[in-house]
C-alpha positions in Angstrom: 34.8 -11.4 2.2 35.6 -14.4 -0.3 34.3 -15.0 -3.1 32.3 -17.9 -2.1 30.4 -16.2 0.9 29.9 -13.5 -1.9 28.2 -16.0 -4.2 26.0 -17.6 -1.2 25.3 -13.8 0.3 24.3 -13.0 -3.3 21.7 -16.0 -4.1 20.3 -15.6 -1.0 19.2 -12.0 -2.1 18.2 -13.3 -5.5 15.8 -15.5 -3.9 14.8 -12.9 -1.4 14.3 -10.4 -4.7 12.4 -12.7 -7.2 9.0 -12.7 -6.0 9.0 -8.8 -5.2 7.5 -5.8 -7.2 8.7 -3.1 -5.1 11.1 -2.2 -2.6 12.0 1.2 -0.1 15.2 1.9 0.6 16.9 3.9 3.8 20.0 4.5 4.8 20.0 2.7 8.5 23.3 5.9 8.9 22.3 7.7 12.6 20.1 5.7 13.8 21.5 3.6 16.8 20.7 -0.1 17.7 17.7 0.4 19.8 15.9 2.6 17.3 17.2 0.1 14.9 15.3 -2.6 16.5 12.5 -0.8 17.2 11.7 0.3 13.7 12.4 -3.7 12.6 10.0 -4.9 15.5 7.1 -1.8 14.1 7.3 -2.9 10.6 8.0 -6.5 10.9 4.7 -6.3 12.9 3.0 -5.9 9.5 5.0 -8.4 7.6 7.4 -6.0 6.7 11.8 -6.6 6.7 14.5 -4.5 6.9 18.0 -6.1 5.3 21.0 -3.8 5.2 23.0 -4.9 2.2 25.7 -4.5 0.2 25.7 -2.6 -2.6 27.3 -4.1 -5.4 25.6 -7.9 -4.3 22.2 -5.7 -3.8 22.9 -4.5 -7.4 24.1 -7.7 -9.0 20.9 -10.0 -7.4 18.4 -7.5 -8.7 19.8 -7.5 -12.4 18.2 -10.9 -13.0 14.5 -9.4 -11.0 11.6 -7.0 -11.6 14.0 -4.6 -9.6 16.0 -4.1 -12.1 16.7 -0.7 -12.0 16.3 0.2 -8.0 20.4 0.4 -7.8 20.3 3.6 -8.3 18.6 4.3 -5.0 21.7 2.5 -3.2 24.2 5.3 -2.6 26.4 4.2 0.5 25.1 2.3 3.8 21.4 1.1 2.8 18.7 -0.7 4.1 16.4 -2.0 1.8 12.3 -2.3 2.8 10.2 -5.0 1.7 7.7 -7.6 2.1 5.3 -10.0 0.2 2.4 -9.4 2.0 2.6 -5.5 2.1 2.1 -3.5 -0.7 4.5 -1.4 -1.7 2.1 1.7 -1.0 1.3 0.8 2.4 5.6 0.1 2.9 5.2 3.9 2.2 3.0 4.9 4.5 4.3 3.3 7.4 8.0 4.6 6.9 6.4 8.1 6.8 5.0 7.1 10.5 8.5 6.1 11.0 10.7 9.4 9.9 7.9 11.4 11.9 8.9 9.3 14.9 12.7 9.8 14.2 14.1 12.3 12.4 17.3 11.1 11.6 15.6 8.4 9.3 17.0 8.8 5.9 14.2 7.8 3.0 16.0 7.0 0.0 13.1 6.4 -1.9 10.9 3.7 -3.4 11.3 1.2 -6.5 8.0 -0.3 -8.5 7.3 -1.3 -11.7 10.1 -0.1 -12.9 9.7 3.7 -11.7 12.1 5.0 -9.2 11.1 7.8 -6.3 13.6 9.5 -5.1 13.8 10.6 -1.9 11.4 11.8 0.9 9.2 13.2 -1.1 9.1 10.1 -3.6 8.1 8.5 -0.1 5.2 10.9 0.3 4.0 10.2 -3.3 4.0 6.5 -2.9 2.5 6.7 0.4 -0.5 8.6 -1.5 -1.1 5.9 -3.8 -4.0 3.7 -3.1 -2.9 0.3 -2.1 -4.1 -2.6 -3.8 -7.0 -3.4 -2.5 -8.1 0.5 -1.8 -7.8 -0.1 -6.0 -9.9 -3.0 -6.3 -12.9 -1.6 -4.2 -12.6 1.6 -5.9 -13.2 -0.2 -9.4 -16.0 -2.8 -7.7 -17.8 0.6 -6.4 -17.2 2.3 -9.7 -18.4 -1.0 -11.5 -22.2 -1.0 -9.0 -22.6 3.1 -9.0 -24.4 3.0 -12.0 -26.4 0.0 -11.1 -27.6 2.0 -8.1 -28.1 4.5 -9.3 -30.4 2.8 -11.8 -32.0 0.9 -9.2 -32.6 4.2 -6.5 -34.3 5.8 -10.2 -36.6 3.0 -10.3 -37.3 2.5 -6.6 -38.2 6.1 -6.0 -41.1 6.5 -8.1 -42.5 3.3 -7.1 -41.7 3.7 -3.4 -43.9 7.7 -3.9 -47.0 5.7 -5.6 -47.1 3.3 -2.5 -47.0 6.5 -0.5 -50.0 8.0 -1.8 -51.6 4.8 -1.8 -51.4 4.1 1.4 -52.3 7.6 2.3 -55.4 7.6 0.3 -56.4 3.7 1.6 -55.9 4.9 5.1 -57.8 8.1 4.6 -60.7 6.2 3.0 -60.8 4.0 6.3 -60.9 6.7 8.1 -64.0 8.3 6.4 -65.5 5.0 6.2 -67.0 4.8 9.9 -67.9 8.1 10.1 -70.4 7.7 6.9 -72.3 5.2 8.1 
């Protein structure tokens, strides 16, 4: 390859890389072109891609990134996982579905903010992590608990004294009629 289609390969992958936080990375080793195709077709249903690099073009475009760092997950043929839409969690979870579908799936492991995850098992961990929006309505429901909470304190006593209320006003109708 010359040095020119070098440079061109390379700031294509810097501009692919730039407005990422995370990325997986497999090794595509094994698995023939029909499983290849199939596991694009799966993941890109979710906005997700699948670009086999080069190495050292994969390491040089990420120097200048937030993925700085995730080189060390490239050890021969790779495959790196990404996409803007998907968090980097939920990229996780669907390339466990994926290695439960085909064994031969390598997981090489995961890259995000600046914390690498080796391996399957880094897979499993990130797969765990809430994504961001699981985060967000976790804090929101944290945020209103004690407000209910509150609110449920105030209501209850309230809600027993129209209770007894209404049981003594509908007792007193009843013995009403049968006084006079």
């Amino acid at each position: 390859m010359s040095k020119k289609v070098k440079n061109l390969i390379e700031k294509e992958l810097v501009a692919k890389f730039s407005p990422l936080d995370g990325v997986a990375v497999i090794s595509p080793k094994g698995i023939d072109g029909t499983k290849n195709n199939l596991l694009r077709r799966r993941l890109g249903a979710h906005g997700v891609k699948v670009m086999v690099v080069k190495n050292t073009l994969a390491r040089r475009a990420a120097s200048g990134t937030k993925l700085k760092g995730f080189d060390k997950l490239l050890d021969g043929p790779s495959a790196v996982v990404y996409g803007k839409a998907a968090s980097i969690s939920s990229i996780a979870r669907m390339l466990m579905e994926e290695k439960k579908n085909d064994e031969k799936l390598e997981l090489r492991g995961v890259f995000f903010d600046g914390e690498i995850y080796e391996g399957e098992k880094g897979v499993d961990t990130v797969s765990k992590l809430p994504t961001r929006e699981e985060a967000i309505a976790g804090i929101i429901a944290a945020i209103l608990s004690p407000g209910r909470n509150l609110l449920g304190a105030l209501k209850g006593p309230s809600a027993k004294v129209a209770g007894i209320l209404k049981t003594i006003e509908e007792k007193g109708k009843d013995a009403a009629p049968a006084a006079g």
